[in-house]
N, C-alpha and C positions, 0 to 999 in steps of 0.2 A: 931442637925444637921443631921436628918432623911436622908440617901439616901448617904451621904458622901462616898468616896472612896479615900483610900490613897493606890500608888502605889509604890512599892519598886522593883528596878530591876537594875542590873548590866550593866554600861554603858560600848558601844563598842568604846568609842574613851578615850582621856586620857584629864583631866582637867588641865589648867594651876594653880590650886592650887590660884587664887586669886579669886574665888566665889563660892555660894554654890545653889546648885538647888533646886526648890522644884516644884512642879505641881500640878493644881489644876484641877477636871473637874466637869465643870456644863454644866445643861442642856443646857442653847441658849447660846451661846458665846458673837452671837451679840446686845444681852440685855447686858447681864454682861460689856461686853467690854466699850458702852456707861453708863451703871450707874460708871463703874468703874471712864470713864475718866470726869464724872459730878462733882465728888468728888477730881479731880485732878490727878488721874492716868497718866500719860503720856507713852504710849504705842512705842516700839522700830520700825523703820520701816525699810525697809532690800530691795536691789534691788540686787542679788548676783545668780551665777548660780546654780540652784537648792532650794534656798528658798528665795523666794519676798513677798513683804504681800502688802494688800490693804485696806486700812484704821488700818491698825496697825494686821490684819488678814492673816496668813498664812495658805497653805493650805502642810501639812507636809505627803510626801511619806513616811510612813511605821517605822515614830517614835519613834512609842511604840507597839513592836510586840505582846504584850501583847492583844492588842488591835483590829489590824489590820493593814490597810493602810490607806491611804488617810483622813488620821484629821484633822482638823482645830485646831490652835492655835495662840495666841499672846502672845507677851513679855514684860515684865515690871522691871524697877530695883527698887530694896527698895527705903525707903525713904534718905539713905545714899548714892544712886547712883552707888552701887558695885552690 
């Protein structure tokens, strides 16, 4: 897995303690997004102030400071739905 990047960073809000995070980042989002949901992914979609996505793609102010700002991401729950 040549190029993988795993990030670990201390989160600024507090979790309700019923799920657990993980993030992945590759290169085109929107290849991935579509092989993902070929194989059945079903992708969370969100119309809320501050994050909405469009075709299951959001566009996230300043998520991972790490990072920068303005990233692209989507959501998805396990195959258990938590």
């Amino acid at each position: 897995m040549a190029g993988t990047e795993f990030c670990l960073f201390e989160s600024t809000g507090g979790s309700q303690g019923r799920f657990t995070q993980i993030a992945f980042t590759v290169d085109d989002l929107d290849f991935t997004v579509t092989e993902l949901r070929s194989r059945g992914v079903v992708f969370e979609n969100y119309d809320l102030p501050g994050l909405s996505t469009v075709e299951g793609i959001a566009l996230i102010d300043g998520n991972y400071p790490s990072k920068g700002t303005a990233e692209r991401g989507a959501e998805f729950r396990d195959s258990e739905g938590t």
